[in-house]
C-alpha positions as CSV (number, residue, x, y, z in Angstrom):
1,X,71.4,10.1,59.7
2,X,73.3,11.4,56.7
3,X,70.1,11.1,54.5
4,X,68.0,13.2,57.1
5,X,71.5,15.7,56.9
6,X,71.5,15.9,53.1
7,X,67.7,16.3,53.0
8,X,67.3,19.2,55.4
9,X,70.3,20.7,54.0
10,X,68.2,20.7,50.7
11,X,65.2,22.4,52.1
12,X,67.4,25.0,53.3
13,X,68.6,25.7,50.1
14,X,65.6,25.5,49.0
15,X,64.2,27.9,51.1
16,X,67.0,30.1,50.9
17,X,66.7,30.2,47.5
18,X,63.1,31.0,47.3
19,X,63.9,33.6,49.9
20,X,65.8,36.0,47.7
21,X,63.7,35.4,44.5
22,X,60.7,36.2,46.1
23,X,62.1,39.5,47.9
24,X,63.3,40.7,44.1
25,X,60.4,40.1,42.9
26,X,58.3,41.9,46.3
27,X,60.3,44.5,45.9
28,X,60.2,45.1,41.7
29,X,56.4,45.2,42.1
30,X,56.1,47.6,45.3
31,X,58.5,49.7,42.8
32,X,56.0,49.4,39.9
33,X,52.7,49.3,41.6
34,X,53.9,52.7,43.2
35,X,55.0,54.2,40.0
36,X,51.4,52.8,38.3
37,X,49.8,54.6,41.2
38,X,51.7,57.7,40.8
39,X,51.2,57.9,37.0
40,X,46.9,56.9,37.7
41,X,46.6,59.3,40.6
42,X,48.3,62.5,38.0
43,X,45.9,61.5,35.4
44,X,42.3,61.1,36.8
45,X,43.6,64.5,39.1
46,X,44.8,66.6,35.5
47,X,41.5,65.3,33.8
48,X,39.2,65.6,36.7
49,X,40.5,69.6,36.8
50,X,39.4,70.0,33.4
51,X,35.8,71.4,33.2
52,X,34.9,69.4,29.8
53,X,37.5,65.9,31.2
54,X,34.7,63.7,31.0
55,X,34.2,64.2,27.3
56,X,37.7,62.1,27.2
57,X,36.0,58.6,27.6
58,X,35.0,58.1,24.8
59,X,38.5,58.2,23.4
60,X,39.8,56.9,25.9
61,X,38.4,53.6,25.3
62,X,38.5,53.5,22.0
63,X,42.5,54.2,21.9
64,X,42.6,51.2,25.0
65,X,40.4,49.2,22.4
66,X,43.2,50.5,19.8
67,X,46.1,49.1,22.2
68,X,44.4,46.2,23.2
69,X,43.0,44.8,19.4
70,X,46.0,45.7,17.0
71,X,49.1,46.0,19.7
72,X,49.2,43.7,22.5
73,X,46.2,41.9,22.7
74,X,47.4,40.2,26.4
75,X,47.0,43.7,27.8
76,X,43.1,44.2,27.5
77,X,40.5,43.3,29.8
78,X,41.5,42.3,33.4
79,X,45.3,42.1,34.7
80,X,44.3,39.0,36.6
81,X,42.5,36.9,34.0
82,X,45.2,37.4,31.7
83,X,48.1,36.6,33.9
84,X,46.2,33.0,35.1
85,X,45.8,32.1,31.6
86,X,49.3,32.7,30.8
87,X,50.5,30.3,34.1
88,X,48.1,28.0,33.0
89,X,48.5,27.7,29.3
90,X,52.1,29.1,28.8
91,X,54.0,28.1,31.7
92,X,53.8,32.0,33.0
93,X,55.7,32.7,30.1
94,X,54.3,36.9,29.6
95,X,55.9,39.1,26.8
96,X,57.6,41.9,28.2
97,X,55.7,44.2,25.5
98,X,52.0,43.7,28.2
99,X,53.9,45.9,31.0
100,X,53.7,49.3,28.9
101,X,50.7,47.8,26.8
102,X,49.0,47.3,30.4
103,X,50.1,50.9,31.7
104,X,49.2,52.6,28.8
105,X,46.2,50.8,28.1
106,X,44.2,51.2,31.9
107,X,45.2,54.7,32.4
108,X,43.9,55.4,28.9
109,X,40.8,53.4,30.2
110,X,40.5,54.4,34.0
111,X,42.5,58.2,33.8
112,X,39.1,59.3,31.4
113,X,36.2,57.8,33.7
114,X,36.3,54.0,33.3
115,X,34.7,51.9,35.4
116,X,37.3,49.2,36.4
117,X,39.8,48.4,39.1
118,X,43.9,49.3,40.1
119,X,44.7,46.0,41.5
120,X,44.4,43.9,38.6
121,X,46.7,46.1,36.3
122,X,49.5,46.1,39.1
123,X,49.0,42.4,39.5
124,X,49.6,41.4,35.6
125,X,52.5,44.8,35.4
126,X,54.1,42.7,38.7
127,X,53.8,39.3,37.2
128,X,54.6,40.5,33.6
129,X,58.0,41.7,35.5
130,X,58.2,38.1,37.6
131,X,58.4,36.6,34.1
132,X,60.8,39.1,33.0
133,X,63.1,37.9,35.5
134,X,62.5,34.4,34.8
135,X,63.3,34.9,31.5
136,X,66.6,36.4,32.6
137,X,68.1,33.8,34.8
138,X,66.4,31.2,32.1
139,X,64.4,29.6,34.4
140,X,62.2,26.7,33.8
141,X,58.5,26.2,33.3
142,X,57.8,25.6,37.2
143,X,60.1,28.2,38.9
144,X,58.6,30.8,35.8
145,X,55.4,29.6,37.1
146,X,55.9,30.5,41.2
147,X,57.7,33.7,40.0
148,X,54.5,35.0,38.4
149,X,52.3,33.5,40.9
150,X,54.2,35.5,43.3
151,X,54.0,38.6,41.3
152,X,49.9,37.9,41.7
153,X,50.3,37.9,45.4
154,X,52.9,41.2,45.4
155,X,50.1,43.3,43.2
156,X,46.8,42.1,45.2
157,X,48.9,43.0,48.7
158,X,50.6,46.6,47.2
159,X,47.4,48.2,46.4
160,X,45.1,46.5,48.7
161,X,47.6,46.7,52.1
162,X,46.9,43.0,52.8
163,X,50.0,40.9,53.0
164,X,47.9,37.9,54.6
165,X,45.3,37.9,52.1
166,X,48.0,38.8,49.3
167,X,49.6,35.6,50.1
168,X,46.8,33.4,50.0
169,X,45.2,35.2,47.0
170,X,48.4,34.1,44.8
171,X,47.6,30.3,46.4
172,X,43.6,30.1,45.6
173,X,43.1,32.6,42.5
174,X,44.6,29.9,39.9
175,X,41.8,27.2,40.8
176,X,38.6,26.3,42.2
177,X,38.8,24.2,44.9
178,X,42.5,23.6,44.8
179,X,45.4,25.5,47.0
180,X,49.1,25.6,45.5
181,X,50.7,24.9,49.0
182,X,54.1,24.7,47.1
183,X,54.1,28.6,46.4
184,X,52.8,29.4,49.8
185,X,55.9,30.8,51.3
186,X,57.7,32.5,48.3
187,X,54.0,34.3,47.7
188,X,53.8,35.1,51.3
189,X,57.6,36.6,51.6
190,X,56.8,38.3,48.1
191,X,53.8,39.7,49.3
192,X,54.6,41.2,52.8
193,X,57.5,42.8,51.0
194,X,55.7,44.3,48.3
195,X,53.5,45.5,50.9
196,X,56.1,47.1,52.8
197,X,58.1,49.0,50.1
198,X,54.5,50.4,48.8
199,X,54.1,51.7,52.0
200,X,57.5,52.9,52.6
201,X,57.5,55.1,49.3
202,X,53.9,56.5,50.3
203,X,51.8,55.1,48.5
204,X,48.4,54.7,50.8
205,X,46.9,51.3,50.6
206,X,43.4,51.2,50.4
207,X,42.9,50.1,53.6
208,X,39.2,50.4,54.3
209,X,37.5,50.7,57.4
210,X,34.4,49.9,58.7
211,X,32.9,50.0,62.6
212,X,33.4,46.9,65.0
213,X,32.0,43.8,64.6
214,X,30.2,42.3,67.5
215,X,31.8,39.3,69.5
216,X,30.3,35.8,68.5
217,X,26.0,37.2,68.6
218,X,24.3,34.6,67.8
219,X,21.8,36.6,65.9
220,X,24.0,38.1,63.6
221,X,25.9,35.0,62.7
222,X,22.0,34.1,61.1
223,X,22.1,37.2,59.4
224,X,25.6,36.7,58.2
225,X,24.4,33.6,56.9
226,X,21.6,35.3,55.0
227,X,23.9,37.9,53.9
228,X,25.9,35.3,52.1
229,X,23.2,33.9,50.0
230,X,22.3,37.6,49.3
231,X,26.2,38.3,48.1
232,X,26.3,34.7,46.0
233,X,22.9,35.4,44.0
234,X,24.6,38.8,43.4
235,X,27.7,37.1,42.1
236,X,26.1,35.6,39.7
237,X,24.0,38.6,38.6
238,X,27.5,40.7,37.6
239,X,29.0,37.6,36.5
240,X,26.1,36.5,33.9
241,X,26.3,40.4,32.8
242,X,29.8,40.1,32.5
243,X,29.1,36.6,30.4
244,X,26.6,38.3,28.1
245,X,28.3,41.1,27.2
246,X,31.0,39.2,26.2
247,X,28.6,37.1,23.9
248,X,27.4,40.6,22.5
249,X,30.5,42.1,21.3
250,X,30.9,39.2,19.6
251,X,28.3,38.6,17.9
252,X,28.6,42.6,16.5
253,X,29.8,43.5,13.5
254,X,31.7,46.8,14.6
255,X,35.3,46.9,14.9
256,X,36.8,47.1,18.4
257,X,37.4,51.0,18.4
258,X,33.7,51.8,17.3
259,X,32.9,49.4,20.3
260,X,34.8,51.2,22.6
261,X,34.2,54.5,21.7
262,X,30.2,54.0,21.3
263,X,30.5,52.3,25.0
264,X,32.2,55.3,26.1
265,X,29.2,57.4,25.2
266,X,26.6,55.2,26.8
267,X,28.8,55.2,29.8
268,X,29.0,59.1,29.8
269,X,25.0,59.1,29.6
270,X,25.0,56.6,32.7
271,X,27.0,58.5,34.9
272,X,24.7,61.3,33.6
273,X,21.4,59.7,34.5
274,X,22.0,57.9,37.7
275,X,25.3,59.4,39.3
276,X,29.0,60.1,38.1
277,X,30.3,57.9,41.3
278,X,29.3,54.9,39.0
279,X,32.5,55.7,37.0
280,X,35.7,55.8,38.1
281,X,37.8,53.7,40.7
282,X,34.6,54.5,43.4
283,X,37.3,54.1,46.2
284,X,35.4,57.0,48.2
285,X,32.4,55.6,47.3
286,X,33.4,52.5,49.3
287,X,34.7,53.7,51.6
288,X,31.3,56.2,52.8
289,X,29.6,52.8,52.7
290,X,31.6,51.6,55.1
291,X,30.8,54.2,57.2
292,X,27.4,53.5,57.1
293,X,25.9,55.6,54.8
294,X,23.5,53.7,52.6
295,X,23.8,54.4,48.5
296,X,20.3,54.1,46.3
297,X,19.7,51.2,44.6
298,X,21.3,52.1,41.1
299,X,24.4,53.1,42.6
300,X,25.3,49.5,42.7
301,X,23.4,48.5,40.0
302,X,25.1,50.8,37.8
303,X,28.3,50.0,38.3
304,X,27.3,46.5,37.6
305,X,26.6,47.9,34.1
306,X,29.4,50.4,33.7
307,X,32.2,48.0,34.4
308,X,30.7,45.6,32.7
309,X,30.7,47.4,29.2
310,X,34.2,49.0,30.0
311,X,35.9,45.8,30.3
312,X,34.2,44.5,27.7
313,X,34.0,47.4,25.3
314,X,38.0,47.9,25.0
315,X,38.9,49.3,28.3
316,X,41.4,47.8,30.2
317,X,42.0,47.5,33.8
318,X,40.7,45.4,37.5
319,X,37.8,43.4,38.6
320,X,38.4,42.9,42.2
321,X,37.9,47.0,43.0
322,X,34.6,47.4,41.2
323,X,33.5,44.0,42.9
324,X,34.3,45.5,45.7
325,X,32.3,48.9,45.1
326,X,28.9,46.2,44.7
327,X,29.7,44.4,47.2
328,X,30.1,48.0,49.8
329,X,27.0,49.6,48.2
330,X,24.7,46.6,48.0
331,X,25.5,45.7,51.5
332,X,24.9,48.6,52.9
333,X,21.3,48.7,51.5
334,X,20.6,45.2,52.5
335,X,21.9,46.0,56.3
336,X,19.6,49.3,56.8
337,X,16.6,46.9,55.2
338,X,17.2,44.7,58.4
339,X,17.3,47.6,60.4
340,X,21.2,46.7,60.8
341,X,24.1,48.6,61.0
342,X,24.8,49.2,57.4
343,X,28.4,49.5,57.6
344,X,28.6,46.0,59.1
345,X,26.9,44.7,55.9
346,X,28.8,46.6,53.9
347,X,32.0,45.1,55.0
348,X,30.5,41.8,54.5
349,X,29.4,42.7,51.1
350,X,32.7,43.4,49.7
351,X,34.1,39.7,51.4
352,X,31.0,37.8,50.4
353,X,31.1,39.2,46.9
354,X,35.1,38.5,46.3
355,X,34.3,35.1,47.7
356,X,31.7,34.4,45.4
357,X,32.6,36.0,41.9
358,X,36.0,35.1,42.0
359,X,35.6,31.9,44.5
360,X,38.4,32.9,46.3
361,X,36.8,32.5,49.9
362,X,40.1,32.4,52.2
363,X,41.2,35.3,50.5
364,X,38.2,37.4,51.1
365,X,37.8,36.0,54.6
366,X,41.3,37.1,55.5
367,X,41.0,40.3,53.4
368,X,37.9,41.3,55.4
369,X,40.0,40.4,58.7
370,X,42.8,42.3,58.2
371,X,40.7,45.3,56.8
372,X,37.7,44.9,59.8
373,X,39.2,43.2,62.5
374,X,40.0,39.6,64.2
375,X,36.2,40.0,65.7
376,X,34.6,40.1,62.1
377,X,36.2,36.5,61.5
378,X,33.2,34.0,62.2
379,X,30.6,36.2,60.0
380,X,33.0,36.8,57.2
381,X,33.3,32.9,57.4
382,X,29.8,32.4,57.0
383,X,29.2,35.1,54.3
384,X,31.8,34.0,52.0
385,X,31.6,29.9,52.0
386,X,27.5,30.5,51.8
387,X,28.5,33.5,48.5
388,X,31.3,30.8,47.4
389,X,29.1,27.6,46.7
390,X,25.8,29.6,45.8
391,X,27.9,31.2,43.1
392,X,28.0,28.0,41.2
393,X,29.9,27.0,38.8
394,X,31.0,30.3,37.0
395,X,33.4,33.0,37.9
396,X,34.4,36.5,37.0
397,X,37.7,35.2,36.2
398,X,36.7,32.7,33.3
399,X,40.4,31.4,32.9
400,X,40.5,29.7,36.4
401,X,40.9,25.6,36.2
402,X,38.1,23.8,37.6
403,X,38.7,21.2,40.4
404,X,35.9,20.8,42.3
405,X,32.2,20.4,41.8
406,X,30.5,22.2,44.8
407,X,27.6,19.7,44.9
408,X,27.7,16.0,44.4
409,X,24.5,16.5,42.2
410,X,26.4,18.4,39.4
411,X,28.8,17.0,36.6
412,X,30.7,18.8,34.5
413,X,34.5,18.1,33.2
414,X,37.4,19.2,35.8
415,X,40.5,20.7,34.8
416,X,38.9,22.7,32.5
417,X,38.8,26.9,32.4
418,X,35.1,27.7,34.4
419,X,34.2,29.7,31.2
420,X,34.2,27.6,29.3
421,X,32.4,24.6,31.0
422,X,28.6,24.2,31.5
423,X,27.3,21.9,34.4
424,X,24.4,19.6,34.4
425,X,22.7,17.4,37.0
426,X,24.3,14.1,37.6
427,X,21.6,11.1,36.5
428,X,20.6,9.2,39.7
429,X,22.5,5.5,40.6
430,X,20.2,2.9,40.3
431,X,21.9,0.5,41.6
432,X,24.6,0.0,44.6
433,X,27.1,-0.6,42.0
434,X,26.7,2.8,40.2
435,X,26.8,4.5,43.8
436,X,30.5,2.7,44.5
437,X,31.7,3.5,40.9
């Protein structure tokens, strides 16, 4: 009887414990991801009013490239990459130098034109504080490590207004095929509260919304199903473009800064030649998608390109937004091609691409709930664990730990970052023995 005592009387200490942490550290990042908003929103306004603002970009990424190369290398490309790396190879350890780095860096890159994301720099400015408060109380490795994994599931919730698929996100974003149940409730109190102060200062979450979903038709659950091999060859598309330009920038001789600042000028002639909406944060873009008007083909093809060389090319800033953008825009196109409501697809295209080029499938599925409604649950189901194993073995987030291989045909070595692995087919038992071992 006394053991059972002293062992709930743990848990609730436990809990209790984990309870205040994970409110501070709600709370510090719906403080920051609001100022960050705040700070974004005045720039891309004061640059947008200026007749000749778009001239900017090419600076601007070349001074992110500038930030990123020679000052605080941990603040370039995406938030979220940076900060799983840092839980994975430093024990969440993250210098407190990244926060202004990370500010300065995205609105240099997104405030001129840049084609990249919001939530991933208030996910790695959240965690980057998470660690600072670590580093305060000198905690250790594994409560450093739950602090910034909550600090992932305060920034995704903040921007996106999704406290259930905040939660889970800081859960399922670390690896492939593996959920951190042990973080589950301090993310889930950190994210509900970062939700709520981001809200209660103002700041709108993105909150899309599309039309209603039908209840359970059998004929569109098949075309859900069809939409999710759609979403995971996509996947692979961006994230093989992503892959290669990464391969090309190294393999120049040019210093960061020319990089980003010749980038900037082919992105300037992009937005030129197929449509300025391919630049940007595209949240409006989105967000007429999910209404059901239906974008051209290059929309989403371009900003497949454009984020690709501004992440890449020394700008700063989120995946998870322009992934979000291809996912609306293509959907939308593939919906009116089956004579469908496009903003249906359009809404599945933004789950079933999450799902597959970040493999985070319970977080897209819940994302798309809360967004769309309890009735779009069985076809986001289908769309994103059809996008999720067609995807393969790669991901837009190269620093996520393998643990899983999504077909018993393939081998490759687990616990291992997905970018840098390569998978092959497993050779054929022979024999009944080499089928048991």
């Amino acid at each position: 009887m006394l053991r059972h005592l002293s062992e709930e009387a743990i848990l609730f200490v436990h809990l209790l414990k984990w309870l205040i942490l994970a409110t501070t550290v709600g709370g510090l990042v719906g403080l920051s991801s609001t100022g960050f908003m705040l700070l974004l929103s005045l720039v891309i306004d004061g640059v947008a009013s200026i007749t000749w603002g778009w001239w900017f970009l090419p600076i601007g990424l070349a001074l992110s490239a500038w930030v990123t190369t020679r000052l605080v290398p941990e603040a370039g490309g995406q938030g979220v990459e940076r900060v799983i790396r840092s839980i994975h190879l430093q024990s969440g350890k993250i210098a407190w130098q990244v926060i202004p780095a990370k500010i300065g860096a995205t609105i240099l890159t997104i405030g001129t034109g840049g084609s990249a994301g919001n939530i991933g720099p208030c996910v790695q400015i959240g965690s980057g504080l998470s660690a600072a408060v670590a580093d305060l109380f000198q905690f250790e490795a594994p409560e450093r490590k739950t602090l910034v994994m909550c600090g992932l599931s305060a920034g995704f919730s903040a921007i996106f207004g999704a406290p259930l698929a905040g939660a889970i996100f800081g859960i399922e974003a670390l690896f492939i095929g593996s959920l951190t149940y042990h973080v589950l409730f301090p993310s889930a109190v950190a994210s509900i509260v970062a939700y709520l102060v981001a809200t209660w200062l103002g700041i709108p979450p993105l909150n899309f919304h599309a039309h209603l979903f039908p209840f359970f038709d059998f004929s569109f659950l098949l075309l859900a199903l069809v939409a999710g091999v759609v979403f995971g060859i996509l996947a692979v598309i961006f994230i093989e473009c992503l892959n290669g330009a990464t391969r090309l920038t190294n393999a120049l001789h040019l210093s960061p800064v020319i990089q980003g600042f010749l980038a900037g000028w082919i992105l300037l002639g992009l937005g030129t030649l197929i449509s300025p909406l391919i630049l940007g944060l595209g949240k409006e873009t989105i967000q007429r998608a999910l209404e059901g008007q239906v974008s051209l083909w290059a929309l989403f093809l371009g900003k497949i390109i454009t984020t690709t060389l501004t992440l890449r090319f020394g700008g700063s800033g989120g995946i998870i937004l322009p992934i979000c953008f291809i996912g609306a825009t293509s959907g939308g196109i593939f919906g009116a091609m089956l004579f469908q409501d496009p903003s249906l697809f359009a809404a599945l295209g933004i789950a079933g691409l999450l799902a597959g080029a970040i493999n985070t499938p319970l977080t897209a599925m819940l994302l798309g709930m809360e967004l769309f409604g309890v009735t779009s649950g069985p076809y986001l189901l289908l769309t994103c664990t059809v996008a999720f194993l067609l995807s393969g073995h790669r991901s837009a987030i190269p620093t996520q730990l393998l643990q899983l291989q999504k077909a018993p045909a393939l081998r490759g070595t687990l616990q291992k970052e997905i970018g840098q692995e390569t998978f092959n087919l497993r050779d054929q038992p022979n024999t009944r023995k080499d089928e048991e071992q």
